[in-house]
N, C-alpha and C positions, 0 to 999 in steps of 0.2 A: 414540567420539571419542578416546579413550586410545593413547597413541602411545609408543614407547621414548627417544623425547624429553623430556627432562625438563622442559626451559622451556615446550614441548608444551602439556605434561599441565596445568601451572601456569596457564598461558591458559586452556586449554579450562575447567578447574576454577571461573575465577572466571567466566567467560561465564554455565556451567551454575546458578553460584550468584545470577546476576543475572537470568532469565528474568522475559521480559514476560509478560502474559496469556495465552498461546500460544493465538491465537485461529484460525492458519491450521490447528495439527494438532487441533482441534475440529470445523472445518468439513469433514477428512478423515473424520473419525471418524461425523460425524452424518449425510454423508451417502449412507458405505456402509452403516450401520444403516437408512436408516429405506428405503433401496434395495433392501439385502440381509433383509429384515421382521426387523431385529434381529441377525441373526448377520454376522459380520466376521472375517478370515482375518490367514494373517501378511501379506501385502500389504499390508494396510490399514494395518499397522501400519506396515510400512519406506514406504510412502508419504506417512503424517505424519511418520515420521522425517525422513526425505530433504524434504520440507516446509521443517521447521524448521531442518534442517542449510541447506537453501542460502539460506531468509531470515538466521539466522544473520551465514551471508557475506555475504550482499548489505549486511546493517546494518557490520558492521565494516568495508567497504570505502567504504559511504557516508560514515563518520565522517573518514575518510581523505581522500576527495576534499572533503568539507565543510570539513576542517578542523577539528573537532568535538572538543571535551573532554570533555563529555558526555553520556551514554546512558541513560537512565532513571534520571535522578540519582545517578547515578555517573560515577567517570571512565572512560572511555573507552578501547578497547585502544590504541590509537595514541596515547592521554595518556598512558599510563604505561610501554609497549614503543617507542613511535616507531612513525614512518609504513611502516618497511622490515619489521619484526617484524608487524604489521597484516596489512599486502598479503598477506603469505608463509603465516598465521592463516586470513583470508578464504578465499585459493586451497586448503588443504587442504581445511578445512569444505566449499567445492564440490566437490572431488575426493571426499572421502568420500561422499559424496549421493550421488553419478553411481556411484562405482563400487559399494554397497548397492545401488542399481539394477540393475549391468549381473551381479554375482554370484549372483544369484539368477536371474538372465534376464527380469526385470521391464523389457522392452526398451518395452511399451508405456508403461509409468509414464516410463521413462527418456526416451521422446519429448516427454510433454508436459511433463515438467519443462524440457528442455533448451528446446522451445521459447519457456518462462517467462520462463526467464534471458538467452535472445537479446531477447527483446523490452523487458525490463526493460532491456539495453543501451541499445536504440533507444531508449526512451522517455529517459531521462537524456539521451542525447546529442543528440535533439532539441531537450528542451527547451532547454540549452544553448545550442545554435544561436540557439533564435528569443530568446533574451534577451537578444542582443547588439542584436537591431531592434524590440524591444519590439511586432512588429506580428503577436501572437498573436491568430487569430479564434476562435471556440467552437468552430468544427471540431477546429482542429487540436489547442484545449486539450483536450478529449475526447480527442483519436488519444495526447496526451500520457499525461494520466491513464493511460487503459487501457494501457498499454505500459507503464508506470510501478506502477502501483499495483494494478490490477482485473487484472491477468495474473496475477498471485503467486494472487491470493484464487482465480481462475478454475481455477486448477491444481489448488489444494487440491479441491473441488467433482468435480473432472474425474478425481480421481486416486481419491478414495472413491468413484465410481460404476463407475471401469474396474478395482479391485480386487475388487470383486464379481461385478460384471456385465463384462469385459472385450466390446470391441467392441460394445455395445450402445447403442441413439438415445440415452440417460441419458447417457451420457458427454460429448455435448455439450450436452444440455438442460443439464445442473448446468456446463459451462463458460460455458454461459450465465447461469444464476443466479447465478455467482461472476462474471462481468464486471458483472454489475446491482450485485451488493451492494459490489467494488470501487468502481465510480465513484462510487457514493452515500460510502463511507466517508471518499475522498479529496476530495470535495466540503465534510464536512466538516470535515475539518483546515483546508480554506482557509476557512469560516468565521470559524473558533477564530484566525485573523490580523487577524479584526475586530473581536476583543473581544466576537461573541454570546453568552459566557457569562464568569462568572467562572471564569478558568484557569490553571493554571500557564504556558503557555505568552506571552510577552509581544508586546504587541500591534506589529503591522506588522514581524515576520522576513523576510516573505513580500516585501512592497516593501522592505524593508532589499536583500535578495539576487535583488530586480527579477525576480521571479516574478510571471509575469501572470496571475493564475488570477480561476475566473469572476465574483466580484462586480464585480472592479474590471475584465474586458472589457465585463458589461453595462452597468456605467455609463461605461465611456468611450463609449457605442454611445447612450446613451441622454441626453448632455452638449448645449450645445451646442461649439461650435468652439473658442473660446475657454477656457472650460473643458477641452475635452481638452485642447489644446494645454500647459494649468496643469498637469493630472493628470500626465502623459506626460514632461514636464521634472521635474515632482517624483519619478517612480521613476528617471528618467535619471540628473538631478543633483545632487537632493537628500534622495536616501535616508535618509541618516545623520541629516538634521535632523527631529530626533523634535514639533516643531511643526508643519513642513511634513506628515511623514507624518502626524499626527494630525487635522488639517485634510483631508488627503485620504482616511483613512476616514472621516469625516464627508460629507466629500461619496459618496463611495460610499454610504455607507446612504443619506444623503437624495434620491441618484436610482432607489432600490430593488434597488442589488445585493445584499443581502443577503437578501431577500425572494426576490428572481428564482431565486439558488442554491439558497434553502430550498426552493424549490417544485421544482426539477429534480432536488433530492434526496431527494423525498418520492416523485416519480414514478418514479424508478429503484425506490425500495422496493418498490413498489408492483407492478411491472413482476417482479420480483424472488419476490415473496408468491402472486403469480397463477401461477408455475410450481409450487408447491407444490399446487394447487389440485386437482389428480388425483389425490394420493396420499390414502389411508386417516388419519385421525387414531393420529398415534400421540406417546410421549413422546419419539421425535426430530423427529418435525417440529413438536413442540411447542418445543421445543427449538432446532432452526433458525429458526424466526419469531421466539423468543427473540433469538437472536444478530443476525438483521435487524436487530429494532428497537434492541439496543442499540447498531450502528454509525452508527445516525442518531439514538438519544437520548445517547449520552455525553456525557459533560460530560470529561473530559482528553482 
Protein backbone atom coordinates (compact mmCIF):
# COMPACT_ATOMS: atom_id res chain seq x y z
CA UNK A 1 0.00 0.00 0.00
CA UNK A 2 2.94 2.51 0.54
CA UNK A 3 3.17 5.11 -2.16
CA UNK A 4 5.75 8.28 -2.79
CA UNK A 5 2.72 10.15 -1.63
CA UNK A 6 3.01 11.38 1.49
CA UNK A 7 -0.66 12.25 2.53
CA UNK A 8 -0.77 8.50 0.68
CA UNK A 9 1.17 6.86 3.06
CA UNK A 10 -0.55 8.93 6.13
CA UNK A 11 -4.09 7.48 5.01
CA UNK A 12 -3.21 4.21 4.13
CA UNK A 13 -1.21 4.09 7.82
CA UNK A 14 -4.29 5.00 9.73
CA UNK A 15 -6.67 2.59 7.56
CA UNK A 16 -4.06 -0.16 8.32
CA UNK A 17 -3.92 0.85 12.09
CA UNK A 18 -7.92 0.57 12.34
CA UNK A 19 -8.51 -3.02 10.72
CA UNK A 20 -11.64 -4.94 11.40
CA UNK A 21 -11.76 -8.66 12.17
CA UNK A 22 -10.45 -9.43 8.70
CA UNK A 23 -12.85 -12.13 8.30
CA UNK A 24 -12.92 -12.16 4.32
CA UNK A 25 -8.88 -12.90 4.20
CA UNK A 26 -9.56 -15.81 6.81
CA UNK A 27 -12.11 -17.35 4.61
CA UNK A 28 -9.17 -17.10 1.82
CA UNK A 29 -6.83 -18.74 3.86
CA UNK A 30 -9.08 -21.62 5.39
CA UNK A 31 -10.16 -22.60 2.51
CA UNK A 32 -7.18 -23.15 0.39
CA UNK A 33 -5.87 -25.04 3.38
CA UNK A 34 -8.32 -27.32 4.20
CA UNK A 35 -8.59 -27.69 -0.05
CA UNK A 36 -4.90 -27.79 -0.52
CA UNK A 37 -4.60 -30.72 2.87
CA UNK A 38 -2.80 -27.85 4.56
CA UNK A 39 -0.39 -26.41 2.19
CA UNK A 40 -1.01 -22.90 0.54
CA UNK A 41 1.03 -20.92 -2.06
CA UNK A 42 1.94 -17.20 -2.83
CA UNK A 43 -1.44 -16.98 -4.38
CA UNK A 44 -3.35 -17.57 -1.63
CA UNK A 45 -1.62 -15.04 -0.11
CA UNK A 46 -2.01 -11.98 -2.80
CA UNK A 47 -5.70 -13.25 -3.05
CA UNK A 48 -6.50 -12.43 0.54
CA UNK A 49 -4.43 -9.57 0.02
CA UNK A 50 -6.31 -8.23 -3.05
CA UNK A 51 -9.40 -9.42 -0.70
CA UNK A 52 -8.90 -7.06 1.69
CA UNK A 53 -7.51 -4.24 -0.40
CA UNK A 54 -10.83 -4.00 -2.44
CA UNK A 55 -13.22 -4.59 0.65
CA UNK A 56 -10.94 -1.82 1.96
CA UNK A 57 -12.17 0.40 -0.90
CA UNK A 58 -15.55 -0.68 -1.00
CA UNK A 59 -15.86 0.55 2.94
CA UNK A 60 -14.24 3.82 2.29
CA UNK A 61 -16.28 4.67 -0.74
CA UNK A 62 -19.45 3.43 1.28
CA UNK A 63 -18.72 6.04 4.01
CA UNK A 64 -18.76 8.57 1.25
CA UNK A 65 -21.94 7.77 -0.35
CA UNK A 66 -23.54 7.09 3.20
CA UNK A 67 -22.39 10.17 4.37
CA UNK A 68 -20.77 8.52 7.24
CA UNK A 69 -18.38 9.83 10.05
CA UNK A 70 -17.95 6.71 11.37
CA UNK A 71 -16.17 3.32 10.98
CA UNK A 72 -15.53 0.94 13.59
CA UNK A 73 -15.67 3.67 16.18
CA UNK A 74 -13.57 5.84 14.72
CA UNK A 75 -13.69 8.65 12.39
CA UNK A 76 -14.01 7.95 9.08
CA UNK A 77 -11.63 8.81 6.07
CA UNK A 78 -13.94 11.32 4.37
CA UNK A 79 -14.49 12.68 8.24
CA UNK A 80 -11.37 13.78 8.57
CA UNK A 81 -9.81 14.20 4.45
CA UNK A 82 -13.32 15.06 2.92
CA UNK A 83 -15.34 13.29 0.35
CA UNK A 84 -12.75 14.29 -2.74
CA UNK A 85 -9.39 12.84 -0.74
CA UNK A 86 -11.91 9.62 0.13
CA UNK A 87 -13.04 8.89 -3.46
CA UNK A 88 -9.33 9.23 -4.92
CA UNK A 89 -8.04 6.63 -1.33
CA UNK A 90 -10.91 4.14 -2.31
CA UNK A 91 -9.87 4.19 -6.30
CA UNK A 92 -6.20 3.53 -5.54
CA UNK A 93 -6.84 0.67 -2.96
CA UNK A 94 -8.91 -1.00 -5.93
CA UNK A 95 -6.24 -0.31 -8.43
CA UNK A 96 -3.73 -1.86 -6.23
CA UNK A 97 -5.86 -5.06 -5.77
CA UNK A 98 -6.46 -5.42 -9.61
CA UNK A 99 -3.10 -4.58 -10.46
CA UNK A 100 -1.26 -7.47 -7.54
CA UNK A 101 -3.51 -9.49 -9.57
CA UNK A 102 -2.75 -8.80 -13.01
CA UNK A 103 1.43 -8.62 -12.16
CA UNK A 104 1.78 -11.65 -11.28
CA UNK A 105 -0.59 -12.98 -14.02
CA UNK A 106 -3.19 -14.12 -11.38
CA UNK A 107 -5.65 -13.40 -14.31
CA UNK A 108 -7.93 -16.10 -12.85
CA UNK A 109 -8.09 -14.58 -9.24
CA UNK A 110 -8.42 -11.21 -11.17
CA UNK A 111 -11.69 -12.49 -12.95
CA UNK A 112 -13.46 -13.38 -9.95
CA UNK A 113 -12.62 -10.40 -8.01
CA UNK A 114 -13.55 -8.02 -10.65
CA UNK A 115 -16.66 -9.73 -11.11
CA UNK A 116 -17.12 -9.07 -7.16
CA UNK A 117 -16.97 -5.57 -7.48
CA UNK A 118 -19.33 -5.23 -10.63
CA UNK A 119 -21.88 -6.93 -8.73
CA UNK A 120 -21.24 -5.16 -5.50
CA UNK A 121 -22.14 -2.10 -7.92
CA UNK A 122 -25.23 -3.66 -8.95
CA UNK A 123 -26.34 -4.62 -5.72
CA UNK A 124 -25.97 -0.87 -4.22
CA UNK A 125 -27.52 0.59 -7.04
CA UNK A 126 -30.44 -1.60 -6.97
CA UNK A 127 -31.15 -1.47 -4.01
CA UNK A 128 -31.24 2.36 -4.37
CA UNK A 129 -33.62 2.16 -7.09
CA UNK A 130 -36.17 0.09 -5.36
CA UNK A 131 -36.18 2.53 -2.12
CA UNK A 132 -37.54 5.19 -3.84
CA UNK A 133 -40.96 2.58 -4.40
CA UNK A 134 -40.49 0.83 -1.30
CA UNK A 135 -42.11 -2.25 -3.25
CA UNK A 136 -39.11 -4.78 -2.50
CA UNK A 137 -40.39 -8.61 -2.67
CA UNK A 138 -37.99 -11.43 -1.13
CA UNK A 139 -36.90 -12.02 -4.54
CA UNK A 140 -35.37 -9.40 -5.19
CA UNK A 141 -34.16 -8.65 -1.49
CA UNK A 142 -32.16 -11.74 -1.96
CA UNK A 143 -30.93 -10.74 -5.73
CA UNK A 144 -29.88 -7.44 -3.44
CA UNK A 145 -28.11 -9.01 -0.53
CA UNK A 146 -26.23 -11.45 -2.77
CA UNK A 147 -24.89 -8.54 -5.17
CA UNK A 148 -24.28 -6.64 -2.22
CA UNK A 149 -22.93 -8.62 0.49
CA UNK A 150 -22.52 -12.67 -0.30
CA UNK A 151 -20.57 -11.73 -3.56
CA UNK A 152 -17.41 -10.17 -1.58
CA UNK A 153 -17.59 -13.47 1.07
CA UNK A 154 -18.36 -15.78 -2.32
CA UNK A 155 -14.97 -14.49 -3.82
CA UNK A 156 -12.94 -14.93 -0.77
CA UNK A 157 -14.23 -18.88 -0.87
CA UNK A 158 -13.62 -18.93 -4.63
CA UNK A 159 -10.36 -17.24 -4.63
CA UNK A 160 -8.65 -20.03 -1.87
CA UNK A 161 -9.98 -22.84 -3.68
CA UNK A 162 -8.81 -21.51 -7.44
CA UNK A 163 -5.20 -20.56 -5.76
CA UNK A 164 -4.72 -24.15 -5.16
CA UNK A 165 -6.71 -25.89 -7.19
CA UNK A 166 -7.02 -23.45 -10.27
CA UNK A 167 -9.94 -24.50 -12.57
CA UNK A 168 -11.26 -27.10 -10.43
CA UNK A 169 -15.40 -28.02 -9.51
CA UNK A 170 -14.12 -26.50 -5.80
CA UNK A 171 -13.88 -23.12 -7.08
CA UNK A 172 -17.35 -22.84 -7.55
CA UNK A 173 -18.69 -25.38 -4.81
CA UNK A 174 -16.76 -22.70 -2.15
CA UNK A 175 -18.44 -19.72 -4.46
CA UNK A 176 -21.12 -21.32 -3.48
CA UNK A 177 -20.47 -21.74 0.23
CA UNK A 178 -19.44 -18.07 0.46
CA UNK A 179 -22.85 -17.00 -1.21
CA UNK A 180 -24.71 -19.25 1.60
CA UNK A 181 -22.59 -17.80 4.44
CA UNK A 182 -22.94 -14.18 2.70
CA UNK A 183 -26.67 -14.06 2.75
CA UNK A 184 -26.83 -15.64 6.26
CA UNK A 185 -24.43 -12.89 7.58
CA UNK A 186 -26.36 -10.09 5.88
CA UNK A 187 -29.57 -11.37 7.20
CA UNK A 188 -28.21 -10.84 10.24
CA UNK A 189 -27.12 -7.24 10.29
CA UNK A 190 -30.89 -6.71 9.36
CA UNK A 191 -31.73 -8.30 12.46
CA UNK A 192 -29.45 -6.33 14.73
CA UNK A 193 -32.12 -3.18 13.28
CA UNK A 194 -34.47 -4.80 15.51
CA UNK A 195 -32.89 -4.81 18.62
CA UNK A 196 -32.56 -9.12 18.69
CA UNK A 197 -29.68 -8.48 20.81
CA UNK A 198 -28.05 -5.98 22.99
CA UNK A 199 -25.83 -3.90 20.50
CA UNK A 200 -23.94 -1.18 19.66
CA UNK A 201 -25.62 -0.55 16.68
CA UNK A 202 -29.09 1.66 17.40
CA UNK A 203 -32.31 0.41 16.71
CA UNK A 204 -34.40 1.16 13.26
CA UNK A 205 -31.15 2.78 10.84
CA UNK A 206 -32.36 0.49 8.67
CA UNK A 207 -36.10 2.11 8.27
CA UNK A 208 -34.48 5.61 9.27
CA UNK A 209 -32.63 5.19 5.48
CA UNK A 210 -36.00 3.22 4.28
CA UNK A 211 -34.18 -0.14 3.61
CA UNK A 212 -36.68 -2.88 3.17
CA UNK A 213 -35.02 -5.88 4.44
CA UNK A 214 -36.51 -9.24 5.26
CA UNK A 215 -38.35 -8.99 8.61
CA UNK A 216 -40.13 -6.00 7.91
CA UNK A 217 -41.17 -7.62 3.85
CA UNK A 218 -42.52 -10.65 5.86
CA UNK A 219 -44.61 -8.84 7.96
CA UNK A 220 -45.74 -6.40 5.68
CA UNK A 221 -46.89 -9.85 3.54
CA UNK A 222 -48.16 -11.26 6.57
CA UNK A 223 -50.40 -7.67 7.92
CA UNK A 224 -53.55 -7.20 7.19
CA UNK A 225 -54.27 -4.00 4.65
CA UNK A 226 -54.49 -1.54 6.85
CA UNK A 227 -51.72 -2.26 8.65
CA UNK A 228 -49.45 -2.31 5.74
CA UNK A 229 -50.78 0.62 4.61
CA UNK A 230 -49.57 2.10 8.63
CA UNK A 231 -46.24 0.14 8.19
CA UNK A 232 -45.33 1.46 4.43
CA UNK A 233 -46.26 5.52 5.40
CA UNK A 234 -44.17 5.08 8.58
CA UNK A 235 -40.85 4.01 6.42
CA UNK A 236 -42.23 6.64 3.74
CA UNK A 237 -42.92 9.50 6.08
CA UNK A 238 -41.96 9.03 9.13
CA UNK A 239 -38.75 7.66 9.47
CA UNK A 240 -37.18 10.06 11.78
CA UNK A 241 -39.97 9.68 14.33
CA UNK A 242 -38.31 7.39 16.63
CA UNK A 243 -42.09 6.49 18.34
CA UNK A 244 -43.38 5.80 15.10
CA UNK A 245 -40.39 3.59 14.20
CA UNK A 246 -40.48 1.85 17.38
CA UNK A 247 -44.08 0.86 17.17
CA UNK A 248 -43.28 -0.57 13.80
CA UNK A 249 -40.67 -2.88 15.11
CA UNK A 250 -43.03 -3.93 17.47
CA UNK A 251 -45.38 -4.68 15.05
CA UNK A 252 -42.78 -6.42 12.91
CA UNK A 253 -41.86 -8.88 15.72
CA UNK A 254 -45.44 -9.43 16.66
CA UNK A 255 -46.25 -10.69 12.97
CA UNK A 256 -43.11 -12.97 13.15
CA UNK A 257 -40.54 -11.13 11.09
CA UNK A 258 -37.99 -11.77 13.14
CA UNK A 259 -38.56 -15.36 13.59
CA UNK A 260 -39.14 -15.78 9.81
CA UNK A 261 -35.44 -14.10 9.05
CA UNK A 262 -33.90 -16.25 11.95
CA UNK A 263 -35.16 -19.34 10.33
CA UNK A 264 -34.04 -18.43 6.61
CA UNK A 265 -30.79 -17.65 8.38
CA UNK A 266 -30.36 -20.69 10.02
CA UNK A 267 -31.11 -22.54 6.62
CA UNK A 268 -28.56 -20.86 4.71
CA UNK A 269 -26.12 -22.17 7.56
CA UNK A 270 -27.03 -24.98 7.23
CA UNK A 271 -27.22 -25.20 3.31
CA UNK A 272 -23.63 -23.79 3.77
CA UNK A 273 -22.21 -26.76 6.75
CA UNK A 274 -23.57 -29.64 4.25
CA UNK A 275 -20.94 -28.54 1.54
CA UNK A 276 -18.35 -29.08 4.06
CA UNK A 277 -19.64 -32.49 4.45
CA UNK A 278 -17.29 -34.53 1.98
CA UNK A 279 -14.19 -33.23 3.21
CA UNK A 280 -12.06 -35.27 5.78
CA UNK A 281 -11.95 -33.69 9.39
CA UNK A 282 -9.40 -31.43 9.75
CA UNK A 283 -8.37 -28.08 11.97
CA UNK A 284 -9.61 -25.91 8.84
CA UNK A 285 -12.73 -27.27 8.41
CA UNK A 286 -12.97 -27.15 12.02
CA UNK A 287 -12.20 -23.87 11.79
CA UNK A 288 -14.51 -22.99 8.83
CA UNK A 289 -17.78 -24.29 10.78
CA UNK A 290 -16.14 -22.16 13.46
CA UNK A 291 -16.47 -19.02 11.32
CA UNK A 292 -20.18 -20.18 10.10
CA UNK A 293 -21.54 -20.24 13.20
CA UNK A 294 -20.00 -17.23 14.46
CA UNK A 295 -21.65 -15.13 11.30
CA UNK A 296 -24.94 -16.25 12.62
CA UNK A 297 -24.15 -16.17 16.42
CA UNK A 298 -22.56 -12.71 16.88
CA UNK A 299 -23.73 -10.54 18.87
CA UNK A 300 -21.96 -6.70 17.05
Amino acid sequence: MSSRIALLNRITYYIVNRKGKQMRPMFVFLTAKLIGQGTINERTYRGASVIELIHTATLVHDDVVDDSNKRRGFFSINALWKNKIAVLVGDYLLSKGLLLCIDHDDFDLLKIISTAVREMSEGELLQLEKAKSLDITEEVYYEIIRKKTATLIASCCSLGAASVKPGSEEVDTFREFGTLIGLAFQIKDDLFDYGSRKIGKPLGIDIKEQKMTLPLIYALRAVDNASRKWMLDTVKNYNTDKKRVEQLIQKVKDAGGLQYAEDQMHQFKEQALELLHPYKDSPYKESLIDMVNFVVERKI
